[in-house]
C-alpha positions as a printed Julia matrix, in Angstrom:
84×3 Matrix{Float64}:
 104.13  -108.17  -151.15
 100.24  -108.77  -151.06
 100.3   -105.96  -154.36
 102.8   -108.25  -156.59
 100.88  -111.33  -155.33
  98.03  -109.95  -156.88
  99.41  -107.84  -159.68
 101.46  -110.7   -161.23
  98.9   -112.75  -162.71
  97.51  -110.35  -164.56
 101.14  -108.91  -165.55
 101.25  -112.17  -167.48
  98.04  -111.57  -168.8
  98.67  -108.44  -170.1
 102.19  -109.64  -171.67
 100.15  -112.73  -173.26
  98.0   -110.48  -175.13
 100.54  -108.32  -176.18
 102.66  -110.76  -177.54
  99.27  -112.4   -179.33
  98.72  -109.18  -180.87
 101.94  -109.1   -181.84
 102.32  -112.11  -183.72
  98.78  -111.86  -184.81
 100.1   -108.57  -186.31
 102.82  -109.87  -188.19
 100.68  -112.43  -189.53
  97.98  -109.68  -190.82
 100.56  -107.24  -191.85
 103.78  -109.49  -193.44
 104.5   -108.47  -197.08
 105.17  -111.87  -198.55
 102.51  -113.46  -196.83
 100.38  -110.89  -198.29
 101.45  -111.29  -201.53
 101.44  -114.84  -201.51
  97.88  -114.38  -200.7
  97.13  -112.58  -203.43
  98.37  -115.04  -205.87
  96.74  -117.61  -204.59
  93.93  -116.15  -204.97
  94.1   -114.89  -208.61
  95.05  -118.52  -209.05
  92.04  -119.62  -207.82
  89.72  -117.08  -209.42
  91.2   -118.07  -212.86
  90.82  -121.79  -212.31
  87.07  -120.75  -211.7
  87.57  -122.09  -208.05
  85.29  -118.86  -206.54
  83.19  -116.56  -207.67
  84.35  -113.04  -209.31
  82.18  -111.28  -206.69
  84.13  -113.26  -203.99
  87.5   -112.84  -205.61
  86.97  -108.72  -205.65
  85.89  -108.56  -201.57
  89.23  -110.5   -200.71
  91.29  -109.05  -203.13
  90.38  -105.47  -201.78
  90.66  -106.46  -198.42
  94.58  -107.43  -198.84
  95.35  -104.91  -200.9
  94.33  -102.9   -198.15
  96.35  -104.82  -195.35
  99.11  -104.37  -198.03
  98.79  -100.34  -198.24
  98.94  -100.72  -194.4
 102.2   -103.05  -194.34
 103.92  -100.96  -196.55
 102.76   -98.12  -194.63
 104.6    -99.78  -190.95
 107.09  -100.79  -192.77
 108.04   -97.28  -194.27
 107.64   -95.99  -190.71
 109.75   -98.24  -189.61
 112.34   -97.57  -191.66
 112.05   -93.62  -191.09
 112.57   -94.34  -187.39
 115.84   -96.33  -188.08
 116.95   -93.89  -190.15
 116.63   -90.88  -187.18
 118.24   -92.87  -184.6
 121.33   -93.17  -186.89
């Protein structure tokens, strides 16, 4: 009894930060959000609204976070796939 007293607060700790991480997650690694990102910001580099030095840092960066979305997503798939 004492043990679940004890235990259960940080049980819900633990299951906050999980589901944090997960939504942070699907924030970081959603496709279209991604890819609305990266129009947005090749809008903004050809209005001249940042610099070109700025524009190649962030465009790298979610290109990568794109490689790695694609990535979960294709191992996602590959597990639905077995389980049929």
């Amino acid at each position: 009894m004492i043990h679940k007293l004890v235990s259960a607060p940080i049980n819900l700790v633990i299951k906050v930060g999980e589901k944090i991480k997960e939504e942070a997650d699907k924030e970081l690694y959603d496709l279209p959000t991604i890819q609305q990102k990266l129009i947005q910001l090749q809008m903004m580099y050809e209005l001249g609204e940042i610099p070109e030095e700025a524009f190649q840092e962030k465009e790298e960066e979610l290109l990568t976070r794109y490689e790695i979305a694609k990535r979960l997503e294709m191992e996602q798939w590959e597990e639905l796939t077995k389980k049929k």
